[in-house]
C-alpha positions in Angstrom: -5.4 28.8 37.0 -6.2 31.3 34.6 -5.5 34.7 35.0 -8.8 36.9 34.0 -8.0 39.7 31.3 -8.5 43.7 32.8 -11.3 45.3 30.8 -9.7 48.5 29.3 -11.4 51.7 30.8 -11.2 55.2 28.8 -12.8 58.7 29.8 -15.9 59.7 28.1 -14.8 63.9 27.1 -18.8 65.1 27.8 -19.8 63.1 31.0 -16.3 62.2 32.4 -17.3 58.8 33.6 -15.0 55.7 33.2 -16.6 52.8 30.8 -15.2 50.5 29.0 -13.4 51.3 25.5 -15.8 49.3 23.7 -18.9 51.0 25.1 -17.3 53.9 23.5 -16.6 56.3 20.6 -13.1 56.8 19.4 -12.2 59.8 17.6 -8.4 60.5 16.5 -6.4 63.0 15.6 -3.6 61.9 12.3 -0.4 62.6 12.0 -1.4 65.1 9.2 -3.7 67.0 11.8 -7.2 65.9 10.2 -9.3 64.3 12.9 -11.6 61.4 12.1 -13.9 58.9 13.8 -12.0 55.5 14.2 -14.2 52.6 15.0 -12.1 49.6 14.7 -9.9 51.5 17.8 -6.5 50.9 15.9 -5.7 53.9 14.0 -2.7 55.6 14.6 -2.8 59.1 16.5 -4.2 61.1 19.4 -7.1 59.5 20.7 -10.2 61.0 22.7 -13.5 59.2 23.5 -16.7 60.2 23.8 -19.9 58.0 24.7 -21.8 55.6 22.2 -24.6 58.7 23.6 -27.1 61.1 21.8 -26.8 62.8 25.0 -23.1 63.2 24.9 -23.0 63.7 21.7 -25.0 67.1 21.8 -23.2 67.8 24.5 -19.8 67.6 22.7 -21.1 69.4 19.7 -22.3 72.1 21.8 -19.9 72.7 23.7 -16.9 72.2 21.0 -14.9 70.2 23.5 -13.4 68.4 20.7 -12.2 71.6 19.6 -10.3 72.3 22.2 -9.3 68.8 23.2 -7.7 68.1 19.3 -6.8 72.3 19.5 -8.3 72.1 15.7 -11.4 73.4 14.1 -13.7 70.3 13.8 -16.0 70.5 10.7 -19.3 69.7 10.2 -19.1 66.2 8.2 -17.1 64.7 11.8 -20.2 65.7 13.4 -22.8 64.4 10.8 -20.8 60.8 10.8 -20.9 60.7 14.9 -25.0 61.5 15.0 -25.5 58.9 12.3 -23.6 56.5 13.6 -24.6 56.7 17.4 -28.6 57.0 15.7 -27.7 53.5 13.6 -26.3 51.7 16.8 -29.1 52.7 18.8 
């Protein structure tokens, strides 16, 4: 009998609803304190995750909860890569 794998489930930041990690966005904080967006889920540092979302997304931005989850200012180019890449996905 095979055992069946467990999904992995993460917390969207904006809507706090459980989903799996691949239906999400993961954005990292480095070692050097720069965050980025890390789409292949591997890179090394303080993860958060927001929704694969425009919804969440404008949420997040307005809000600046990435801000205060990372404690760093988050600049605008972050932003500008999350929009385009949830827009392209869509």
């Amino acid at each position: 009998m095979k055992k069946s794998k467990k999904t992995p489930l993460r917390m969207c930041l904006t809507c706090r609803t459980m989903k799996p990690k691949k239906e999400l966005i993961r954005i990292v904080q480095k070692d050097d304190g720069s965050v980025d967006m890390d789409i292949t889920g591997k890179m090394n540092g303080r993860g958060a995750y927001i929704c694969d979302d425009i919804q969440c997304f404008e949420k997040a931005r307005k809000s600046k909860i990435l801000n205060r989850n990372f404690s760093a200012t988050i600049d605008d180019n972050l932003y500008n890569k999350l929009e385009e890449y949830i827009n392209r996905t869509k």
